[in-house]
C-alpha positions in Angstrom: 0.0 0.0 0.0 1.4 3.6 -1.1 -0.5 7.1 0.4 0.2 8.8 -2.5 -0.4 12.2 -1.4 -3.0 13.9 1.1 -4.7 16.9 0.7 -3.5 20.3 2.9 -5.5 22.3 4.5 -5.6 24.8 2.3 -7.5 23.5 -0.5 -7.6 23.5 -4.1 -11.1 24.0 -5.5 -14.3 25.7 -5.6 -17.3 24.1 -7.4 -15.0 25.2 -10.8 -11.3 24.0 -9.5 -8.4 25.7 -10.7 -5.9 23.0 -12.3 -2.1 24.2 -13.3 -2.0 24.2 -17.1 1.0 22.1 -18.9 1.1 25.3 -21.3 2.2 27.6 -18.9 4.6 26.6 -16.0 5.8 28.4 -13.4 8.8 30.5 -13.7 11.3 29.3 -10.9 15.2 29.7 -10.0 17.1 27.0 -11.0 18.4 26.6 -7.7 15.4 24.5 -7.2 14.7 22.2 -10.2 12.4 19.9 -8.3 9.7 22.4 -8.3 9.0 22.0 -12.3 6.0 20.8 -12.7 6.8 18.0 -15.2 5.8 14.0 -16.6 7.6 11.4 -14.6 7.1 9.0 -17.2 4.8 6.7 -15.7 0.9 6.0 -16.7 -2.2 8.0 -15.9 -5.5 6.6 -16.3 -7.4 5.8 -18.9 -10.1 4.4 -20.5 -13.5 3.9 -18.7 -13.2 4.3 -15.2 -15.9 4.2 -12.6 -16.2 5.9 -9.8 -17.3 3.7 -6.9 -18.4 5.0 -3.8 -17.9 3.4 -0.2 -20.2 5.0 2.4 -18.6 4.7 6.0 -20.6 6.0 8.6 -24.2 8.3 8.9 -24.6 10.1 5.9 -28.6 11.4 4.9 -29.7 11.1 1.2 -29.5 14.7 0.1 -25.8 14.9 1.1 -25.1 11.4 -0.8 -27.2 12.9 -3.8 -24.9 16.1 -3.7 -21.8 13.8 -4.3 -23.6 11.4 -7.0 -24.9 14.5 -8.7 -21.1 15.5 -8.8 -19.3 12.7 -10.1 -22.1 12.5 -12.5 -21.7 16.1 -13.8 -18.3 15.0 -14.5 -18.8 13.8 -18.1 -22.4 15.4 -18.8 -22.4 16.7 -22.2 -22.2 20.2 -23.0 -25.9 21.0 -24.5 -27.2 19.3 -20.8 -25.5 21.6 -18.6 -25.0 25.1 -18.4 -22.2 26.9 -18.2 -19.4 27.0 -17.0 -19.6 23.2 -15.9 -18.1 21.1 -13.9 -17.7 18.7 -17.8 -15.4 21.7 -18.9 -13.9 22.1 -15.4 -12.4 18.4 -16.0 -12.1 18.4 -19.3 -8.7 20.5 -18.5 -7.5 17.1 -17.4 -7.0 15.9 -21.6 -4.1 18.2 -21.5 -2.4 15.8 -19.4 -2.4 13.2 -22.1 0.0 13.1 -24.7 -2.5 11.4 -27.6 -4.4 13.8 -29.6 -7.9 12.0 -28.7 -7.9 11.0 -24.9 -9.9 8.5 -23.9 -10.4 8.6 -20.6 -14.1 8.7 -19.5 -15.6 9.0 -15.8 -18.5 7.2 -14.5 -20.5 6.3 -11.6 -20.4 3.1 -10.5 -21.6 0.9 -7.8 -21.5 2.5 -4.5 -21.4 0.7 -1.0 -22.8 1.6 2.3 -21.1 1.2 5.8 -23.5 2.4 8.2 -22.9 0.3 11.1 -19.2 1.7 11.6 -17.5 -2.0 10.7 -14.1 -0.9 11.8 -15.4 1.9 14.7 -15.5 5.7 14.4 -11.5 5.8 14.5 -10.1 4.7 11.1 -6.1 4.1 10.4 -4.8 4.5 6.8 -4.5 0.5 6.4 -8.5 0.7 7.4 -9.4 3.2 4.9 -7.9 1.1 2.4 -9.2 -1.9 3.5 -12.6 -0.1 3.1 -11.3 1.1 -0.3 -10.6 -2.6 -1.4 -14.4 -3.4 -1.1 -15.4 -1.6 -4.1 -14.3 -3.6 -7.3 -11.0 -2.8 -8.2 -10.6 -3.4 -12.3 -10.9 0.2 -14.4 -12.0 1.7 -11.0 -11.1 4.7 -8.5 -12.7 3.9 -5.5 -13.3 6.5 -3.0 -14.3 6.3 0.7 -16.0 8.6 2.2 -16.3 9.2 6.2 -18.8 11.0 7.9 -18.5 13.6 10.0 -18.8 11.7 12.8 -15.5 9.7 11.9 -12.1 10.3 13.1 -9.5 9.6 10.4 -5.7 8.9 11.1 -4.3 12.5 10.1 -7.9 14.3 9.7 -7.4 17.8 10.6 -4.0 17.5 12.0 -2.5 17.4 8.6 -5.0 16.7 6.1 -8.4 16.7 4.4 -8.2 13.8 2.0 -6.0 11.7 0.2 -5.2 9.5 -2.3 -2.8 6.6 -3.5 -3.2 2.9 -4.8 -2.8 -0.5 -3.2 -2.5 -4.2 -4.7 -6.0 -5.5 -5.4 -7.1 -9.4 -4.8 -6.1 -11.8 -7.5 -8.0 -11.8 -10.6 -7.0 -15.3 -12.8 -3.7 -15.4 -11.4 -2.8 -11.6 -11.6 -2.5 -9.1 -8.7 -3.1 -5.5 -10.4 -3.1 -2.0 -8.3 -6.4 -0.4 -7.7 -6.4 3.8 -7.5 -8.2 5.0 -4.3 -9.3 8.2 -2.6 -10.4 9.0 1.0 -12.3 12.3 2.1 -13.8 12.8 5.2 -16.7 15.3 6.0 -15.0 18.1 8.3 -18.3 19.8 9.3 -17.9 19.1 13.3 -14.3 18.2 13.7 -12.3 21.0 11.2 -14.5 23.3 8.7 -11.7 26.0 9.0 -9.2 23.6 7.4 -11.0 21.5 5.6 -14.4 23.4 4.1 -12.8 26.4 3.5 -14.4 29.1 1.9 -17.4 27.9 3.2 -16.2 28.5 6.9 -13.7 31.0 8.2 -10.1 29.6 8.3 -8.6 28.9 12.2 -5.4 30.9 10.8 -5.2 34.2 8.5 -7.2 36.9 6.9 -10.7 36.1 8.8 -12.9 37.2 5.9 -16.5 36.2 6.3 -17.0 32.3 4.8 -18.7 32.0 1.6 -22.4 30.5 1.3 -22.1 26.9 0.7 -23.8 26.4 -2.7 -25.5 23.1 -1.7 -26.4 24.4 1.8 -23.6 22.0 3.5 -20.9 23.0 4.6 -19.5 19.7 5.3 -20.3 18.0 2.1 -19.5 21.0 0.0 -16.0 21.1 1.5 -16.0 17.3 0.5 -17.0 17.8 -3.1 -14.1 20.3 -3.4 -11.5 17.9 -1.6 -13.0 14.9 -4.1 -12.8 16.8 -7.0 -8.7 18.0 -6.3 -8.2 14.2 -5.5 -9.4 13.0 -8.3 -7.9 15.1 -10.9 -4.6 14.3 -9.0 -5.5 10.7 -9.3 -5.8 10.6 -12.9 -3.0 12.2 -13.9 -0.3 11.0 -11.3 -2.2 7.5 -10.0 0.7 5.4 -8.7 3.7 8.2 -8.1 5.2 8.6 -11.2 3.0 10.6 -13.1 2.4 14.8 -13.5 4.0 16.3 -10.3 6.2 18.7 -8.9 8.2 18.7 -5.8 9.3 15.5 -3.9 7.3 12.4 -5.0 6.8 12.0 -0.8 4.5 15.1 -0.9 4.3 15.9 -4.4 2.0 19.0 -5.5 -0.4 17.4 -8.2 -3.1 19.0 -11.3 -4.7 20.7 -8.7 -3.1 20.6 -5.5 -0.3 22.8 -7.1 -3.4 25.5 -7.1 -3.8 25.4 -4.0 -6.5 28.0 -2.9 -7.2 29.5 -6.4 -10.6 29.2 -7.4 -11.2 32.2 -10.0 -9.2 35.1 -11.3 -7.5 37.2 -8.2 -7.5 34.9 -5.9 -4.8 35.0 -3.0 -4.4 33.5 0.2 -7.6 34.2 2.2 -9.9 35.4 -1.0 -11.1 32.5 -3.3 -11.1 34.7 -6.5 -14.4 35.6 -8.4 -15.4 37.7 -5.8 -15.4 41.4 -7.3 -14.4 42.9 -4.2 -14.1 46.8 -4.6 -10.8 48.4 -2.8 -11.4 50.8 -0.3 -10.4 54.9 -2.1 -9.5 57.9 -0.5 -8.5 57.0 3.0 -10.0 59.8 5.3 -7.0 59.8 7.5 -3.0 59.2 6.4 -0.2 58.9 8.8 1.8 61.7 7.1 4.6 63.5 8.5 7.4 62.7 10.7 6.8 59.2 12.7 8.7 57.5 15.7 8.2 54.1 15.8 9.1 53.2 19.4 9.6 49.5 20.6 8.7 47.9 23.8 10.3 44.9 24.2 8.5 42.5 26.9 10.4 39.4 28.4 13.8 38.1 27.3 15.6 39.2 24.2 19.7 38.9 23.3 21.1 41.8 22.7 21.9 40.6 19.1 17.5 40.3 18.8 17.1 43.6 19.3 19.6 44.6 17.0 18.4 42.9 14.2 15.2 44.7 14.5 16.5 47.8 15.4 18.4 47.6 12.2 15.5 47.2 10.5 13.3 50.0 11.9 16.7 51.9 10.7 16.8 50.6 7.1 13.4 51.9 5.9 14.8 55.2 5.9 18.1 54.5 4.7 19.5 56.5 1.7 19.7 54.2 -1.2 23.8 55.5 -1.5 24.5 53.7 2.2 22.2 50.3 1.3 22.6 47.8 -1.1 20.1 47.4 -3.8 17.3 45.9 -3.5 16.9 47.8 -0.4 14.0 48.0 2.8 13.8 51.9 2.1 13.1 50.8 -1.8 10.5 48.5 -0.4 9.3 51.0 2.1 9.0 53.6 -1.2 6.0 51.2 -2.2 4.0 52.6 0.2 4.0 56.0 -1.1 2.0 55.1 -3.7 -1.3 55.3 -1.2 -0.9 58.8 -0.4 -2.9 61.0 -2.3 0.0 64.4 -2.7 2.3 64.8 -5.0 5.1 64.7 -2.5 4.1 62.3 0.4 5.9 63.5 3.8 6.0 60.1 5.7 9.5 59.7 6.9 9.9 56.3 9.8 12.8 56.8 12.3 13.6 54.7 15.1 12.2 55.7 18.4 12.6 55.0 22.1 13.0 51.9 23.5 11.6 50.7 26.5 12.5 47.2 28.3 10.0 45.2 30.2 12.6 42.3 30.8 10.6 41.5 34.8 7.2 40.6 33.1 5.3 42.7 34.5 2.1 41.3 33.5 3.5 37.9 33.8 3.8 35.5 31.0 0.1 35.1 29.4 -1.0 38.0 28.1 -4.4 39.8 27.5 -5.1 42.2 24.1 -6.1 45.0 27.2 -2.5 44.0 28.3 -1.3 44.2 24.9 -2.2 47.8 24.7 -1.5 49.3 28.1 2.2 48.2 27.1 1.4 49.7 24.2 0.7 52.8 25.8 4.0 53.3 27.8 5.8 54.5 24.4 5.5 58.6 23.6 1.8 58.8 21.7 2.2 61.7 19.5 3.4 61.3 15.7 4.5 57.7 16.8 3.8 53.8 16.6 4.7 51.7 19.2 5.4 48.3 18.7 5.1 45.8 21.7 7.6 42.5 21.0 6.8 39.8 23.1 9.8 37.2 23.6 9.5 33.5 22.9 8.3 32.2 26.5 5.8 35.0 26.8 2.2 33.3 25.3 -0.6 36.4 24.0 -4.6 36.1 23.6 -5.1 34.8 19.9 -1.0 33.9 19.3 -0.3 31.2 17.3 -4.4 29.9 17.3 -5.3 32.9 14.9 -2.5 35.4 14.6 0.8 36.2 14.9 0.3 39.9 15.7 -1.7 42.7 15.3 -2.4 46.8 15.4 -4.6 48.8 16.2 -5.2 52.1 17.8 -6.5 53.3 21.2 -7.0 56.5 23.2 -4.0 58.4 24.6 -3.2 60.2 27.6 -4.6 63.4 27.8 -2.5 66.3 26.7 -3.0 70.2 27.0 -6.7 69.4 27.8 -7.1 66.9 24.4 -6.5 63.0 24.1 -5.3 61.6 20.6 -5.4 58.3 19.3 -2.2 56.5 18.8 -1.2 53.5 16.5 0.3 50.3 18.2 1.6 47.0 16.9 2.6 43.8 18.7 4.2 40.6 17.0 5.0 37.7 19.1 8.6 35.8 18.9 7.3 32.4 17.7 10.2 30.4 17.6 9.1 28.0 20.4 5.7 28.2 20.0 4.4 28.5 16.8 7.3 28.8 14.1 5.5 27.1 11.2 2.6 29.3 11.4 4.3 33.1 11.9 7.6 32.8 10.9 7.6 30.6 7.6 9.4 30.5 5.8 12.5 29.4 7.8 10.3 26.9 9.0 8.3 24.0 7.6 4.6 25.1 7.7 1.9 22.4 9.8 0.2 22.1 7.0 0.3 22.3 3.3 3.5 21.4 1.3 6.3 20.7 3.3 8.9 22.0 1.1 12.5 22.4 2.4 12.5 25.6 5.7 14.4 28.2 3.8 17.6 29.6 5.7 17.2 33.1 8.0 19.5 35.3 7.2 20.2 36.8 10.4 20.6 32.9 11.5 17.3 33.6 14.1 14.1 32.0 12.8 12.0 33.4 15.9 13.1 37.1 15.2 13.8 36.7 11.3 10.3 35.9 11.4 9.2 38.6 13.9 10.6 41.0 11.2 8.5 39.8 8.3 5.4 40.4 10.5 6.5 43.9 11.8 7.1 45.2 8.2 3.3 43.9 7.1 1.8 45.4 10.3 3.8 48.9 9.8 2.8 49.1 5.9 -1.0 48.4 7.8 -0.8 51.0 9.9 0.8 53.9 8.3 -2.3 53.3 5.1 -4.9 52.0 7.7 -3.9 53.2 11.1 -7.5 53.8 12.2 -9.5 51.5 10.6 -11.0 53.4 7.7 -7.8 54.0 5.7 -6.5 51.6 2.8 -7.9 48.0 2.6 -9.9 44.9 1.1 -13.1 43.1 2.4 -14.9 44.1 5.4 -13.3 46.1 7.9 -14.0 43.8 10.7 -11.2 41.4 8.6 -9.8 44.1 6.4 -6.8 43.0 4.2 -4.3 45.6 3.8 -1.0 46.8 2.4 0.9 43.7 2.9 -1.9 40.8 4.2 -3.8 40.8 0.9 -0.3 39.8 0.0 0.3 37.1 2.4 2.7 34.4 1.7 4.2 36.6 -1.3 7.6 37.5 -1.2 9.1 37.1 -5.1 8.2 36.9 -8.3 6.5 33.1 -8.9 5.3 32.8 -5.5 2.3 30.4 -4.5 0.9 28.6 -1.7 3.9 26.8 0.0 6.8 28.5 -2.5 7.8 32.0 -1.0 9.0 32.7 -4.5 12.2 33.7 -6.3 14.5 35.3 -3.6 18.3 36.3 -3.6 20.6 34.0 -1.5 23.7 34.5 0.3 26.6 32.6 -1.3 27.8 32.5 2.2 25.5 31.6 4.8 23.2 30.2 1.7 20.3 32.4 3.9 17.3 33.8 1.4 16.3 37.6 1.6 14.8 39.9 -1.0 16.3 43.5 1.1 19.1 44.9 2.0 19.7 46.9 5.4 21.9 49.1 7.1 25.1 47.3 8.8 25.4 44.4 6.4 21.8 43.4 7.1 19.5 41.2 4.8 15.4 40.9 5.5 12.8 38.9 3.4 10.1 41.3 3.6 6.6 40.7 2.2 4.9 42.3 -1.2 2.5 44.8 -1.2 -0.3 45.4 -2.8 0.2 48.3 -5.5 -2.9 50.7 -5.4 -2.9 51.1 -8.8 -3.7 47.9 -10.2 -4.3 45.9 -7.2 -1.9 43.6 -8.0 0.5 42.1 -5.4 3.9 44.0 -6.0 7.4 42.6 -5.1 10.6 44.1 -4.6 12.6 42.2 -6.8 11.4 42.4 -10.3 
């Protein structure tokens, strides 16, 4: 038996999947060939194959019928079906084939029902095969499906679905492999991994989920998962097929789209969804800014240096820096001010050190803020940095920092609002959600952690966060400036960019970066006092396009 390869939690498809097309591949370095998406030389599937389903667990007849309808829909002729359909949808599978006329043709075949839970509610990968093997096994992709009541070895921890092949019983003598597919229904145990759009994600950009167009959640969230598997399946069925990456978690037809479902779609937003920018921000954080840091717990001097460098670098001459530098990226954001000659000019601040813990260990948002608020208010931001023992309300479960703005002390008779920020060091908490990546991610692709280049993952990472929440505040410091999507979840300067940091970038590659001959570290700026940073793109105003530094 062979998992071929499971299904992230970020997932691939929306009723109309997006699947990578052989005509266009993605421009990478060729530091890392293995990311070509590219024929392995072995077969894909053709022919007649039906789809047989195995039924494990409670599962009522509309949600079956939502499932049959889809496999169904699969080779429904044009002049049935309007469009777009899900027919055309799969029909971008034929380019996989190298004949002129592919034959392969999906059907429906016998399905199965397992209703009494025959190997419990707690299924291993040997048991979903086993349950697999029922279904016959000749010209067949047999796909087991677990309700939502079902706990599945690796469900939710580190993926939705998967897929892979397993020596069927002997037929006249012959042993041949049989393709299969799992998916379980995510509704009570993980929606936010595993039904996304149609719920809101645990981690990222909180927009507000999509209506599920069947009216289930759960089984909507398993028609996408089914529908990624089984274009992977086709076209890379036993390993050696279309993949790129490592055949051990290989990124497949659709897989490799991971989170693209229509034109503009980037982490957080499915695509499709005409969402208007926000115009003429009422309020711009022009003129002279201090951005003061509070640093709370334990930090090596050599920490605070790195980002102390940094704070200094986005106003750094370009004749001091090497090109490309953090002031050119910070130059990016002058495009959202609305003069001729924006004034904005970031210099490093105070510093205040809050090494005794004065609020202990475990910290509130309220807590957050009244550190916040120990920084000079006027004309400034100050950013709270939390040290890696030190945990914070929301860190690691749904953030990895934040800003915001609250009410200041009075002064001459009149209290101002100020701008804040706090990021979180997560190097021993939560390293593969906030500071990938120099760390593999939970979930999704696990390609190779790229190198820091200050040699600290915790605060490398800590910097990629501060430079998306200062490009946030300075264009939306009070919540009615520059951003996407509602406000209560806007996504702004950088986070409509999120996981973008070169040219080529998608879901689990960071993109095409520079890297030091020396240290072999990746970093897309250049700094004051030798200093490299991979800092994120931003959005450019203009065309609403994500924007990196290194062209």
């Amino acid at each position: 038996m062979a998992s071929l390869t499971s299904l992230s939690f970020f997932l691939t498809l929306f009723l109309a999947v997006s699947i990578l097309p052989l005509s266009s591949p993605r421009k990478l370095t060729e530091s890392e060939p293995q990311l070509k998406f590219q024929y392995h030389r072995g077969p894909l599937l053709t022919g007649k194959i039906s789809v047989n389903l195995i039924w494990y667990g409670n599962f009522k007849p509309s949600q079956k019928a939502i499932v049959t309808d889809f496999i169904t829909s699969l080779s429904s002729p044009k002049p049935l079906t309007a469009q777009p359909s899900v027919a055309t949808w799969w029909k971008a599978t034929e380019k996989y084939y190298q004949t002129p006329s592919p034959k392969l043709a999906l059907s429906l075949g016998s399905q199965i029902l397992d209703e009494n839970y025959s190997f419990g509610k707690s299924l291993t990968t040997d048991q979903i095969v086993k349950l697999a093997s029922k279904g016959p096994q000749r010209n067949a992709i047999n796909v087991v499906l677990t309700s939502a009541d079902v706990a599945v070895e690796g469900f939710c921890s580190s993926r939705c679905g998967t897929h892979g092949s397993s020596m069927g019983a002997r037929v006249n003598g012959k042993r041949y492999k049989f393709a299969y597919i799992w998916v379980g229904n995510s509704e009570t145990q993980c929606p936010g991994q595993c039904a996304w759009p149609f719920h809101q994600p645990i981690y990222g950009p909180q927009n507000p989920a999509l209506v599920a167009p069947n009216n289930d959640v759960g089984v909507d969230g398993m028609v996408i998962n089914v529908a990624s598997l089984l274009a992977g399946t086709v076209t890379n069925p036993f390993g050696n097929g279309y993949f790129q990456g490592p055949k051990e978690a290989p990124l497949e037809a659709a897989s490799a789209c991971t989170g693209v479902y229509g034109k503009g779609a980037y982490p957080g937003y499915a695509g499709n969804l005409l969402v208007d920018p926000t115009t003429g921000a009422s309020y711009n954080a022009n003129g002279k800014i201090s951005v003061n840091l509070i640093w709370y717990g334990n930090f090596k001097p050599s920490q605070k240096a790195i980002v102390t460098d940094f704070i200094t670098s986005l106003s750094s001459p370009k004749p001091l820096t090497a090109q490309p530098s953090v002031a050119t990226w910070w130059k990016a954001t002058e495009k959202y001010y609305q003069t001729p000659s924006p004034k904005l000019a970031l210099s490093l601040g105070s510093q205040i050190l809050d090494e005794n813990y004065s609020f202990g260990k475990s910290l509130t948002t309220d807590q957050i803020v009244k550190l916040a608020s120990k920084g000079p208010q006027r004309n400034a931001i100050n950013v709270v940095l939390t040290s890696a023992d030190v945990a914070v309300e929301g860190f690691c479960s749904s953030r990895c920092g934040t800003h915001g703005s609250s009410m200041g002390a009075r002064v001459n008779g009149k209290r101002y609002k100020f701008a804040y920020i706090w990021v979180g060091n997560s190097e021993t908490q939560c390293p593969g959600q906030c500071a990938w990546p120099f760390h593999q991610p939970i979930y999704g692709p696990q390609n190779p952690a790229l190198v820091a280049p200050n040699n600290d993952v915790g605060v490398d990472g800590m910097v990629i966060n501060v430079a998306s929440l200062l490009a946030g505040t300075v264009t939306n410091p009070f919540g009615n400036g520059y951003f996407q999507g509602p406000k209560e979840a806007p996504l702004e300067a950088a986070s409509a960019c999120t996981g973008v940091y070169g040219k080529g970038a998608y879901p689990g590659y960071a993109g095409n970066l520079l890297v030091d001959p020396t240290t072999g570290a990746s970093y897309n700026a250049n700094g004051v006092n030798g200093r490299k940073y991979l800092l994120p793109a931003l959005v450019d105003p203009k065309t609403s396009a994500c924007s990196t530094i290194i062209v």
